[in-house]
Biopython code that builds the backbone (N, CA, C, O; Angstrom):
import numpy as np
from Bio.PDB.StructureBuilder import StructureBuilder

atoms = [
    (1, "UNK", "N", (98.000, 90.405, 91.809)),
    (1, "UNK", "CA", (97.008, 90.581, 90.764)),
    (1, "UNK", "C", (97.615, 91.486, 89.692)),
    (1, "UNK", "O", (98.139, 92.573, 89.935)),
    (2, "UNK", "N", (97.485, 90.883, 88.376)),
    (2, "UNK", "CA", (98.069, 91.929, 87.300)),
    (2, "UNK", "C", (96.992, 93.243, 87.392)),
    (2, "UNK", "O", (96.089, 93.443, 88.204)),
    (3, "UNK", "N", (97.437, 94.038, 86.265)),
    (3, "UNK", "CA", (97.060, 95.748, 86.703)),
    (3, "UNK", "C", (95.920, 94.907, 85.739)),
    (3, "UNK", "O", (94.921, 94.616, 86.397)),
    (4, "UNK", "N", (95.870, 94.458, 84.308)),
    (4, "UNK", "CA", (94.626, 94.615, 83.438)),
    (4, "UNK", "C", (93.569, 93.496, 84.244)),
    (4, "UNK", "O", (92.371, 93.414, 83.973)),
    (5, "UNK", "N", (94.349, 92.559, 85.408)),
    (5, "UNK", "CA", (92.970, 91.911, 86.063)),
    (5, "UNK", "C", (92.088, 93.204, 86.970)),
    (5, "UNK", "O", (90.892, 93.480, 87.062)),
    (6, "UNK", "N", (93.061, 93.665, 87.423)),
    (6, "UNK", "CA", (92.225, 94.649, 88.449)),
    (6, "UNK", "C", (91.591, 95.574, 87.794)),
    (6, "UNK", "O", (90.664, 96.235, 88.263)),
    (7, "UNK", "N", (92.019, 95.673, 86.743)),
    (7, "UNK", "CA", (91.151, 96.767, 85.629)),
    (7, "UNK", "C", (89.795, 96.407, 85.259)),
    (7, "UNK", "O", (88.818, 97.154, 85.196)),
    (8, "UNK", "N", (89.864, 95.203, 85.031)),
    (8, "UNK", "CA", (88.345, 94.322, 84.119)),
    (8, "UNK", "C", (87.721, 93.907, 85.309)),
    (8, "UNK", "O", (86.577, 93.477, 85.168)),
    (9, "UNK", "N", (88.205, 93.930, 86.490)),
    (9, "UNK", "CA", (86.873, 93.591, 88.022)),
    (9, "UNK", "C", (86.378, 94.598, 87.897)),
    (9, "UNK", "O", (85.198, 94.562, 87.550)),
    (10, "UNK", "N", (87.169, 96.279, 88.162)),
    (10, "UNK", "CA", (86.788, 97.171, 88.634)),
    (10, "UNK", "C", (85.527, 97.755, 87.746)),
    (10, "UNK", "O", (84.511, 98.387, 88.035)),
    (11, "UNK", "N", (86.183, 97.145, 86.309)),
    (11, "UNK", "CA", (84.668, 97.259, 85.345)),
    (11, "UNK", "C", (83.670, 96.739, 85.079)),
    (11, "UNK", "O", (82.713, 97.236, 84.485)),
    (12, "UNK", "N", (83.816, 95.379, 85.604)),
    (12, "UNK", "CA", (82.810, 94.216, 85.565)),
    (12, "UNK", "C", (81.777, 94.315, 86.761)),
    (12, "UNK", "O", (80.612, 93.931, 86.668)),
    (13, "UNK", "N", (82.356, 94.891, 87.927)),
    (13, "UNK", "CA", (81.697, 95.008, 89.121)),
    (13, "UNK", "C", (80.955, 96.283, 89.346)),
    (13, "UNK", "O", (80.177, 96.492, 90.277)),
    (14, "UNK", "N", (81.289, 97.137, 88.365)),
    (14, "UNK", "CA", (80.389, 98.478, 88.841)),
    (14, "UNK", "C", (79.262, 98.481, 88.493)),
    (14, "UNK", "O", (78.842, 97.681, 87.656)),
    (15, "UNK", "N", (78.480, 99.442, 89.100)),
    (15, "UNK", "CA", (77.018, 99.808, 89.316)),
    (15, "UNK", "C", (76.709, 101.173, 88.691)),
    (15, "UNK", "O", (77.192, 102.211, 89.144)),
    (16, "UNK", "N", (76.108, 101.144, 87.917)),
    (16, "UNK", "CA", (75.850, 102.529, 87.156)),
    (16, "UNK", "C", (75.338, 103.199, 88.291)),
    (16, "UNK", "O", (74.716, 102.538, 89.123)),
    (17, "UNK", "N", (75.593, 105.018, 88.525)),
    (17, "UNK", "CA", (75.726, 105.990, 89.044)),
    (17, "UNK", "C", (74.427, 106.953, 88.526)),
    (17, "UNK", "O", (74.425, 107.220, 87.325)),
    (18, "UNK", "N", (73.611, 107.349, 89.143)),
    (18, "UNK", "CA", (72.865, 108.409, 88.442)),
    (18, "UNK", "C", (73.825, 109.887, 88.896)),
    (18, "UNK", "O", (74.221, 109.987, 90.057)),
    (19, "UNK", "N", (74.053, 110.691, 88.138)),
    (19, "UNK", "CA", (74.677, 111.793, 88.133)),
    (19, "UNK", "C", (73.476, 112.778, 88.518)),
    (19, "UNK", "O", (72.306, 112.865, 88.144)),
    (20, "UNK", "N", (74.374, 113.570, 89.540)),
    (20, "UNK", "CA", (73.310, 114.521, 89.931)),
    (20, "UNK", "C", (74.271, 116.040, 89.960)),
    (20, "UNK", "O", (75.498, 115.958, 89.900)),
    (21, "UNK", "N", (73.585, 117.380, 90.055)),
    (21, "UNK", "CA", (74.029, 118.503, 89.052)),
    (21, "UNK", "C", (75.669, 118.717, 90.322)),
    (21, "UNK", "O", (76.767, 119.174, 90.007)),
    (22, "UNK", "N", (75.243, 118.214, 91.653)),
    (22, "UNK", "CA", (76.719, 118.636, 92.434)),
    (22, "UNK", "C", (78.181, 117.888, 91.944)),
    (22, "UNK", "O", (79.302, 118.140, 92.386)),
    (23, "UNK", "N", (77.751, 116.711, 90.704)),
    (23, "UNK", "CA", (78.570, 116.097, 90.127)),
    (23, "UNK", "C", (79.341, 116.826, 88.770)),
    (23, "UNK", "O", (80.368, 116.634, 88.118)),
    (24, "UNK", "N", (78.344, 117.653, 88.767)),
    (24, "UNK", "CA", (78.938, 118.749, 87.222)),
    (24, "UNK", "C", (80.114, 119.162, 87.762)),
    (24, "UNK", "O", (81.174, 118.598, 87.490)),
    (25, "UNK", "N", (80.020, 120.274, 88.645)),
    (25, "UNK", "CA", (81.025, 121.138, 89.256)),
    (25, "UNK", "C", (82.214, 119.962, 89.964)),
    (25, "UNK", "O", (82.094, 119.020, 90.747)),
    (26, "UNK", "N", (83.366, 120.576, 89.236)),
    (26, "UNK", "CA", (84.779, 119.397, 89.444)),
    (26, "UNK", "C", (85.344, 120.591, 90.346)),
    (26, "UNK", "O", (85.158, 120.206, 91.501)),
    (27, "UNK", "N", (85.812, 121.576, 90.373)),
    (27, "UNK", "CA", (86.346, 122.163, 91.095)),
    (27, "UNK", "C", (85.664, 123.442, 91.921)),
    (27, "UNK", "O", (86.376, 124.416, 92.161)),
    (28, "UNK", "N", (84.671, 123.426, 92.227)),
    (28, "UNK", "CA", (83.972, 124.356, 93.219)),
    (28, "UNK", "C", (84.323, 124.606, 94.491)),
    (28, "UNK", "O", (84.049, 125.595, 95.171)),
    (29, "UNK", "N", (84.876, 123.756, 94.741)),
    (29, "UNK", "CA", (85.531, 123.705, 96.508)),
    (29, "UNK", "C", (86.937, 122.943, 96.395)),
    (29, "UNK", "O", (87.273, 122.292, 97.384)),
    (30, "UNK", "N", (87.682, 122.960, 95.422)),
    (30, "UNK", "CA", (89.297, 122.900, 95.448)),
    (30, "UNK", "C", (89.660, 124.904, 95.826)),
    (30, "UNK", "O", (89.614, 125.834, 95.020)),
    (31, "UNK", "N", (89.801, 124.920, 96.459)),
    (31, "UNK", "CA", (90.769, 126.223, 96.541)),
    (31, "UNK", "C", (92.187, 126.270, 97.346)),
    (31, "UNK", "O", (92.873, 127.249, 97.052)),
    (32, "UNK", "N", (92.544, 125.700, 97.966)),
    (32, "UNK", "CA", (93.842, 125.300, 98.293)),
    (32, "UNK", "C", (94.557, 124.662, 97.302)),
    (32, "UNK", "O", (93.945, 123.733, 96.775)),
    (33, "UNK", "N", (95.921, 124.931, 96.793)),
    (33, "UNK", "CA", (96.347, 124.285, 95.978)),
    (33, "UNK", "C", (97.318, 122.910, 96.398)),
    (33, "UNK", "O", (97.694, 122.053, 95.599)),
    (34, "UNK", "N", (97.558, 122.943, 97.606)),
    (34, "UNK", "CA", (98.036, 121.716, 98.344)),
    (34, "UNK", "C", (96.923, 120.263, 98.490)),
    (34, "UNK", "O", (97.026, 119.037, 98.441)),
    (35, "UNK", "N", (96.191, 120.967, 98.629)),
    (35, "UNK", "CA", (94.816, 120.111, 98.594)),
    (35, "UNK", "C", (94.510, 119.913, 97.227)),
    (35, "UNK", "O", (94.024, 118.847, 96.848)),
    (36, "UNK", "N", (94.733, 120.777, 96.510)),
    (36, "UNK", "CA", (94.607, 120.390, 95.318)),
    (36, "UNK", "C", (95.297, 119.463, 94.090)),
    (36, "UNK", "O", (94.833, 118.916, 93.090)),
    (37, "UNK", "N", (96.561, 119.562, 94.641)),
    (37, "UNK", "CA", (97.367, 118.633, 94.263)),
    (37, "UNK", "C", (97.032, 116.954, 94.928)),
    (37, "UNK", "O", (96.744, 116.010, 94.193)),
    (38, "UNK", "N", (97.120, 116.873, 96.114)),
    (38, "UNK", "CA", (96.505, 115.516, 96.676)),
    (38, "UNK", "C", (95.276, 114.850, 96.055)),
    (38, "UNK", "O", (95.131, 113.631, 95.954)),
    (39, "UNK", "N", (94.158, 116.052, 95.533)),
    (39, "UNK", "CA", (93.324, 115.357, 95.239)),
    (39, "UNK", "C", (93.538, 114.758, 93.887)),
    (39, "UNK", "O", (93.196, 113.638, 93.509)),
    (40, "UNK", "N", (94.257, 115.837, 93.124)),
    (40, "UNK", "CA", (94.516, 115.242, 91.920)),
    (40, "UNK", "C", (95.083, 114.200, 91.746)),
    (40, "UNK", "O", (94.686, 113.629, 90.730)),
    (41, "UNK", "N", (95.987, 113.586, 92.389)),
    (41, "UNK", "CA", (96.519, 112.368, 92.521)),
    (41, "UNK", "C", (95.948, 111.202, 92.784)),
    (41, "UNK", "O", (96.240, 110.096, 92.332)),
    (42, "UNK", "N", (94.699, 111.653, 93.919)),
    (42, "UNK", "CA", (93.806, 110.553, 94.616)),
    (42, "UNK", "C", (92.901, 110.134, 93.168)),
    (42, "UNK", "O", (92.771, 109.025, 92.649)),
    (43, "UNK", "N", (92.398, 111.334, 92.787)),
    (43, "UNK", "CA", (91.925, 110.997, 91.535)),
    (43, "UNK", "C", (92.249, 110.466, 90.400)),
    (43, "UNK", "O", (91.361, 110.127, 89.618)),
    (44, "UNK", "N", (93.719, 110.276, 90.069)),
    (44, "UNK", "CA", (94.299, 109.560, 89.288)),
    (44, "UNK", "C", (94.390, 107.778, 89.712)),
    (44, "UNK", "O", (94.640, 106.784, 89.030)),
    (45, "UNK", "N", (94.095, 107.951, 90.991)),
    (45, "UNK", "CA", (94.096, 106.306, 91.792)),
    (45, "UNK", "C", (92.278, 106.205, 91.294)),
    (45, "UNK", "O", (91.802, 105.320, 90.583)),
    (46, "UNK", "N", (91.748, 107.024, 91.721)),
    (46, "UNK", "CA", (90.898, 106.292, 91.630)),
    (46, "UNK", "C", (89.486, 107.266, 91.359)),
    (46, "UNK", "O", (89.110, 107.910, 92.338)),
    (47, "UNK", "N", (88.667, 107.406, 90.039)),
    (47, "UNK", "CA", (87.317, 108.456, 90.069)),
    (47, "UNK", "C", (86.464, 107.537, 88.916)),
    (47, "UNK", "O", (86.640, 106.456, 88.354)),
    (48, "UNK", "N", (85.568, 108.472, 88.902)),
    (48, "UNK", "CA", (84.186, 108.134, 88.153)),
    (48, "UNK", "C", (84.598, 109.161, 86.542)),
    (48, "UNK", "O", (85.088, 110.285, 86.654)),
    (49, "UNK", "N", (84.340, 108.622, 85.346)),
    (49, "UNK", "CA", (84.484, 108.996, 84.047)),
    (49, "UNK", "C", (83.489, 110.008, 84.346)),
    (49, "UNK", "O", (82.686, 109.729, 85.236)),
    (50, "UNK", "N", (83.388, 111.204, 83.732)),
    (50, "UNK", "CA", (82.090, 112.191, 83.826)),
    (50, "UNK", "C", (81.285, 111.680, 82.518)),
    (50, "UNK", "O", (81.631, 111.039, 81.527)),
    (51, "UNK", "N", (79.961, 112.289, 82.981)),
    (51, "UNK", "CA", (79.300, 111.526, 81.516)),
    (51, "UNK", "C", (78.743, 110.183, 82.429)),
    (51, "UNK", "O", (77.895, 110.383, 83.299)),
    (52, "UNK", "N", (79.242, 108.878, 82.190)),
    (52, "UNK", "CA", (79.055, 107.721, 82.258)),
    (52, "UNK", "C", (78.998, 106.713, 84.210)),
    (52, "UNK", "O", (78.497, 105.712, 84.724)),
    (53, "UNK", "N", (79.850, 107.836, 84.557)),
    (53, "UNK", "CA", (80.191, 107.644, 85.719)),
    (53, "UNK", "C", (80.836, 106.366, 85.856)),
    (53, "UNK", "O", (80.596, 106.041, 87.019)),
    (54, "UNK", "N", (81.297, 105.757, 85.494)),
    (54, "UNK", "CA", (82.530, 104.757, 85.378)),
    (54, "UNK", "C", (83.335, 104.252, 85.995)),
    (54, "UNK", "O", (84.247, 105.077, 85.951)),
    (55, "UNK", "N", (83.668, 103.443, 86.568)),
    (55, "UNK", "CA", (84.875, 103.363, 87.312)),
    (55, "UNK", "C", (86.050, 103.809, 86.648)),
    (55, "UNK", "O", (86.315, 103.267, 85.575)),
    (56, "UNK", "N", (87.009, 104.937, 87.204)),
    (56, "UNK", "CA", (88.296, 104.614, 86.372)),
    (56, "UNK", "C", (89.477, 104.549, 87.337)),
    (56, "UNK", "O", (89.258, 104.713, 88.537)),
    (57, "UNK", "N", (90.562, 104.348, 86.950)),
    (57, "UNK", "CA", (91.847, 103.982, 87.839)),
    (57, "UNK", "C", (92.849, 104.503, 87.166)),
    (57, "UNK", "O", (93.693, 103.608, 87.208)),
    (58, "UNK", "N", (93.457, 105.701, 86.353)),
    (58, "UNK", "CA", (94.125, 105.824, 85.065)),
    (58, "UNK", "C", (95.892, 105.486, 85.773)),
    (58, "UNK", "O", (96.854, 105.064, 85.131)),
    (59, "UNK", "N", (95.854, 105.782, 87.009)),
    (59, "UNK", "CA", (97.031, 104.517, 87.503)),
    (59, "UNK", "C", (97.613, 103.018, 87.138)),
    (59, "UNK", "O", (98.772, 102.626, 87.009)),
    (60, "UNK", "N", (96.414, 102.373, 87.029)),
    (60, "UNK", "CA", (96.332, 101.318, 86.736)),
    (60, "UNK", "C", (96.345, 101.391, 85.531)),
    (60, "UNK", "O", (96.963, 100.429, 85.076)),
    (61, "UNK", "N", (95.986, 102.026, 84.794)),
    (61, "UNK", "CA", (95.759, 101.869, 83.248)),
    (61, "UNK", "C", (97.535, 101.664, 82.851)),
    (61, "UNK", "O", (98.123, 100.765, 82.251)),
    (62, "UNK", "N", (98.108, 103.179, 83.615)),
    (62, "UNK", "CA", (99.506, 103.657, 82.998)),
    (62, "UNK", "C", (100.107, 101.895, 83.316)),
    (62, "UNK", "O", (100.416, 101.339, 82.262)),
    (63, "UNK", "N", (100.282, 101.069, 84.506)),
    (63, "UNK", "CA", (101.007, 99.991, 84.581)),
    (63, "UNK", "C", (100.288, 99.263, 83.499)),
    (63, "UNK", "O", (101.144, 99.013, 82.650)),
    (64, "UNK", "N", (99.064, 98.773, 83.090)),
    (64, "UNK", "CA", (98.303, 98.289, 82.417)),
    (64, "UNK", "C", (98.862, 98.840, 80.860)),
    (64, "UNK", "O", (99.098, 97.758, 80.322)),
    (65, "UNK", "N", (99.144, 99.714, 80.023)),
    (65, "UNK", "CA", (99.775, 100.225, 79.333)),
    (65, "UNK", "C", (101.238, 99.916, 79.238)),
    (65, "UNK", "O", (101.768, 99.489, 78.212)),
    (66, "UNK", "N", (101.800, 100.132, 80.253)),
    (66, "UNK", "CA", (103.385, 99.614, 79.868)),
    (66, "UNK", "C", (103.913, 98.692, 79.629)),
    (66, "UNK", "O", (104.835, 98.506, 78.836)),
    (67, "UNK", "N", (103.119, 97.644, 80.630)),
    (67, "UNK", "CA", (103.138, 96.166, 80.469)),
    (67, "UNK", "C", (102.599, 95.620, 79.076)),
    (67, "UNK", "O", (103.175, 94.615, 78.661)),
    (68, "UNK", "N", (101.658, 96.099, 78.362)),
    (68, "UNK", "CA", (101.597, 96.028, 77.160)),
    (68, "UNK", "C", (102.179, 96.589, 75.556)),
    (68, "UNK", "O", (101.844, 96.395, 74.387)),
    (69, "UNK", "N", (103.280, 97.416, 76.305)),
    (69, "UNK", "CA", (105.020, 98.116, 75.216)),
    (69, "UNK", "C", (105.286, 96.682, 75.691)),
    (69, "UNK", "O", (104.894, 96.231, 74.615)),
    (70, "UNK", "N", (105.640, 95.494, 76.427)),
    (70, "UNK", "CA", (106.229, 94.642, 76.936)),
    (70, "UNK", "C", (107.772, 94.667, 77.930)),
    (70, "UNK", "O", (108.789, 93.974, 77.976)),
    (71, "UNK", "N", (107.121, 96.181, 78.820)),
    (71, "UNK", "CA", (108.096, 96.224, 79.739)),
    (71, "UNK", "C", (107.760, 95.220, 81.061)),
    (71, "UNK", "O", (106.624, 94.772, 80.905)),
    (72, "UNK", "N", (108.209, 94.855, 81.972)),
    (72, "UNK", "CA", (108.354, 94.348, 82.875)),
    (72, "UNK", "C", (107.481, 94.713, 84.187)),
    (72, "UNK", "O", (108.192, 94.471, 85.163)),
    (73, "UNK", "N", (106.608, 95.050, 84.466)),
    (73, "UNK", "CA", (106.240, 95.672, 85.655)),
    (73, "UNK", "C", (105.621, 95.287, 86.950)),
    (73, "UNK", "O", (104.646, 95.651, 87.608)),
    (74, "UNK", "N", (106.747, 94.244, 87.074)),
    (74, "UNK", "CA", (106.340, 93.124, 88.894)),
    (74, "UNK", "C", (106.624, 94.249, 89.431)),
    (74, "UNK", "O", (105.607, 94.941, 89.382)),
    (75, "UNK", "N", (107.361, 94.733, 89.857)),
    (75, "UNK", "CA", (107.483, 95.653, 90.665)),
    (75, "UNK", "C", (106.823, 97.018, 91.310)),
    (75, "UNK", "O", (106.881, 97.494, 92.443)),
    (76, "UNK", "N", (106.281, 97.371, 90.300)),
    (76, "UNK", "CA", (105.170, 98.215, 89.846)),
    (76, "UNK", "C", (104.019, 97.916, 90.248)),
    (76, "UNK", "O", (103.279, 98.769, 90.738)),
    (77, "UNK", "N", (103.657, 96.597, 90.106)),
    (77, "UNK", "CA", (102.228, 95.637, 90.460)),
    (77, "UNK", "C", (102.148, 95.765, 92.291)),
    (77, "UNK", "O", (101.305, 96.202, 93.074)),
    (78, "UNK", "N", (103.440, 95.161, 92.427)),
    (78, "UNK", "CA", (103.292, 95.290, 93.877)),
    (78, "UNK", "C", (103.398, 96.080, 94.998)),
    (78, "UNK", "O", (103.339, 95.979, 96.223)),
    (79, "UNK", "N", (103.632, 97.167, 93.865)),
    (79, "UNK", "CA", (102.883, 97.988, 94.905)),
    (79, "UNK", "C", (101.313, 98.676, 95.340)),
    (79, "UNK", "O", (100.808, 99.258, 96.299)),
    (80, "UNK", "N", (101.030, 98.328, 94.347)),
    (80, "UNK", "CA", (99.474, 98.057, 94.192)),
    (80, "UNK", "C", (98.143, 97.823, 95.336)),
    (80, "UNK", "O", (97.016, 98.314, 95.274)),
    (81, "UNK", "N", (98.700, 96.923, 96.349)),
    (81, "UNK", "CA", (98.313, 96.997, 97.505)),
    (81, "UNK", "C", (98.546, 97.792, 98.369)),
    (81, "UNK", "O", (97.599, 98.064, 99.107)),
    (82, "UNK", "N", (99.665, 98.365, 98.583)),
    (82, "UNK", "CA", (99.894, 100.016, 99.538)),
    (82, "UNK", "C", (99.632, 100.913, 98.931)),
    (82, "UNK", "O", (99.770, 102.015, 99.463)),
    (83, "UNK", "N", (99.182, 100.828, 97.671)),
    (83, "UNK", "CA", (98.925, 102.517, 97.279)),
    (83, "UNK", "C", (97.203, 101.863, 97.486)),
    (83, "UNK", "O", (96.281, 102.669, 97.366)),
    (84, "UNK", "N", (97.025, 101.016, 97.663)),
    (84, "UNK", "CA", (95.136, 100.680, 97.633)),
    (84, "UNK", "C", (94.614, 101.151, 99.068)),
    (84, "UNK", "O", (93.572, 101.749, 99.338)),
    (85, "UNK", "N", (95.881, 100.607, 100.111)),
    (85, "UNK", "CA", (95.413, 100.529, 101.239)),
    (85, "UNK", "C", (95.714, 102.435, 101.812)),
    (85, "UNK", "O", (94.756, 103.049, 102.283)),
    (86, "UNK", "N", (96.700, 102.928, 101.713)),
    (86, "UNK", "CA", (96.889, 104.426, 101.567)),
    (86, "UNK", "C", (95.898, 104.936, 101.128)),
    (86, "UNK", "O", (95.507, 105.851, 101.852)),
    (87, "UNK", "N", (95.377, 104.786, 100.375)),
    (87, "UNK", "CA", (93.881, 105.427, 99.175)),
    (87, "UNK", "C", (93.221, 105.233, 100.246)),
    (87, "UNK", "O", (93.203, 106.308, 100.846)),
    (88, "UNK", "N", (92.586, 104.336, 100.900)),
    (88, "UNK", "CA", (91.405, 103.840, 101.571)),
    (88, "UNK", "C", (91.591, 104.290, 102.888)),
    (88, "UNK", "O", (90.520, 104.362, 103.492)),
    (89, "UNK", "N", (92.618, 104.634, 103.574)),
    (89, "UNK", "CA", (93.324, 105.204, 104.693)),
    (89, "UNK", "C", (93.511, 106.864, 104.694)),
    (89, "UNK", "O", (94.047, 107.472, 105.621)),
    (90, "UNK", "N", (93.080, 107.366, 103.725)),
    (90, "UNK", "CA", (93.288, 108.629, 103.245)),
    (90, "UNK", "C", (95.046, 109.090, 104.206)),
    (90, "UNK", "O", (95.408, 110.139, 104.739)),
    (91, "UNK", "N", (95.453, 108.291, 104.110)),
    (91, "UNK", "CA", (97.040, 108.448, 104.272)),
    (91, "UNK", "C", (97.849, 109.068, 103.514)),
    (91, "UNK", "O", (98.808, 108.557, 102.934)),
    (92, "UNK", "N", (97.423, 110.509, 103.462)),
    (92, "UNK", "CA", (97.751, 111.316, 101.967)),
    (92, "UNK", "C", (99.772, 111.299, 101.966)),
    (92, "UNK", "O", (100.303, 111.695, 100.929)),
    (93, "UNK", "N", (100.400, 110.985, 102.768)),
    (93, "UNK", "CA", (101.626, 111.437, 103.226)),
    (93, "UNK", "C", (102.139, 110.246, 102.480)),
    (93, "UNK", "O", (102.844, 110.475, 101.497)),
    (94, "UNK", "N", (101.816, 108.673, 102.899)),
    (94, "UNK", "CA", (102.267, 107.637, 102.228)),
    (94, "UNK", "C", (101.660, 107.255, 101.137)),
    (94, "UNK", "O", (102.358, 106.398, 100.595)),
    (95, "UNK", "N", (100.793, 107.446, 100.599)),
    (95, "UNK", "CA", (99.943, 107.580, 99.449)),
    (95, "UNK", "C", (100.644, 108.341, 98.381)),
    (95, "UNK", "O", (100.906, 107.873, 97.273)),
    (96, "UNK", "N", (100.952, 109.635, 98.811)),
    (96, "UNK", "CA", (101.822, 110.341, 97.898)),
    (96, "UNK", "C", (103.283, 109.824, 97.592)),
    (96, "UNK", "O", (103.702, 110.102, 96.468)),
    (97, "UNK", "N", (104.109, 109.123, 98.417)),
    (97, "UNK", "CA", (105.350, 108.613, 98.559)),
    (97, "UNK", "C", (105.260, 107.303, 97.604)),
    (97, "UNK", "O", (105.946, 107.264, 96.583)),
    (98, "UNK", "N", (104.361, 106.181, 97.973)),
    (98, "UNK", "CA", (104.418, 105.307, 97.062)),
    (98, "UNK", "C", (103.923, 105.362, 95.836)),
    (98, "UNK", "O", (104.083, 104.332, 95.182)),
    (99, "UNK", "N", (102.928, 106.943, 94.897)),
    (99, "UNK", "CA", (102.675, 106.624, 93.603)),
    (99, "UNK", "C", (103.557, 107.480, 93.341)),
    (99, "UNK", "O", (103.387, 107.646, 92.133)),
    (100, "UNK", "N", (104.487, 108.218, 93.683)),
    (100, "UNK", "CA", (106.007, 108.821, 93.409)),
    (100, "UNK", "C", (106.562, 107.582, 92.939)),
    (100, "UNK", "O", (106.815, 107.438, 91.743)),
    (101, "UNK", "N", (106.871, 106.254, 94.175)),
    (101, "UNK", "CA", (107.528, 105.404, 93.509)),
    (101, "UNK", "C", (106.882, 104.219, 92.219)),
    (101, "UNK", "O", (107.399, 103.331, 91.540)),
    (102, "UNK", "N", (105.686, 104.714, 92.337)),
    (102, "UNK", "CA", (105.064, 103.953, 90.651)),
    (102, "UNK", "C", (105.360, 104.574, 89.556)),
    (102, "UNK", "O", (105.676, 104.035, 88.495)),
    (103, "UNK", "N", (105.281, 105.566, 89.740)),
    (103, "UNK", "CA", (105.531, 106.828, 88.609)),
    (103, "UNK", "C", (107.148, 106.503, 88.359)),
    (103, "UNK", "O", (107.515, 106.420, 87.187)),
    (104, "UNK", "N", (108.003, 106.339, 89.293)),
    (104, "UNK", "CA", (109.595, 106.425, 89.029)),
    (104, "UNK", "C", (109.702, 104.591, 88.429)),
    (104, "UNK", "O", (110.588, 104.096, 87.733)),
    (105, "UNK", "N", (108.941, 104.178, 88.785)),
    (105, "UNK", "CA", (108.770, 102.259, 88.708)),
    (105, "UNK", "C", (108.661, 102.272, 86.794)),
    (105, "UNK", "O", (109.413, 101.689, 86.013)),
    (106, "UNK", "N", (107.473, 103.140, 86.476)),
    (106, "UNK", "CA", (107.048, 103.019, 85.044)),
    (106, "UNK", "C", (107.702, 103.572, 83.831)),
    (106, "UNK", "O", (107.211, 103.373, 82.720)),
]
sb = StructureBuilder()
sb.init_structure("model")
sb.init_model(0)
sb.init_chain("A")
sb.init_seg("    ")
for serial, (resi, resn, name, xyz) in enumerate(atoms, 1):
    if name == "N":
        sb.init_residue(resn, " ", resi, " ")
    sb.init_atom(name, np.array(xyz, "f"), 0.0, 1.0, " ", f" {name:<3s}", serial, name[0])
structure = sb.get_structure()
């Protein structure tokens, strides 16, 4: 699946969110900074826009973006499914290893 298909499901399919006030506070209970780094990453795979509550993926965007400079990014794409299934596995160890290698991919 290209990155801008998976982009336009993930937007086509969402369900508006009512925001409630434990959604204000972004960092109230980050205090580890190891943890804090993981999450930030997880969150770059995958969070809600504040405000709108949104789906966003800004992972996907960055392959979604490059591919539109008209670089090349099969490679990039496919990994797409192990960093989905890592995400969903909270497999923070290989999760972190393969968007290292998206990041080095882009």
């Amino acid at each position: 699946m290209k990155a801008w298909e998976l982009s336009k499901k993930l937007i086509t399919e969402a369900k508006p969110i009512l925001q409630s006030k434990e959604d204000l506070v972004w960092t109230e209970d980050k205090v580890d900074l190891g943890n804090l780094e993981i999450q930030e990453q997880r969150d770059r795979w995958y969070t809600h826009v504040p405000g709108s509550r949104a789906p966003d993926m800004v992972l996907i965007g960055a392959v979604q973006a490059t591919e539109n400079k008209g670089y090349d990014v099969t490679e990039a794409e496919k990994l797409i499914p192990a960093i989905q299934a890592a995400y969903d596995a909270k497999d923070d160890v290989n999760f972190l290893k393969l968007v290292a290698k998206l990041y080095h991919l882009l």
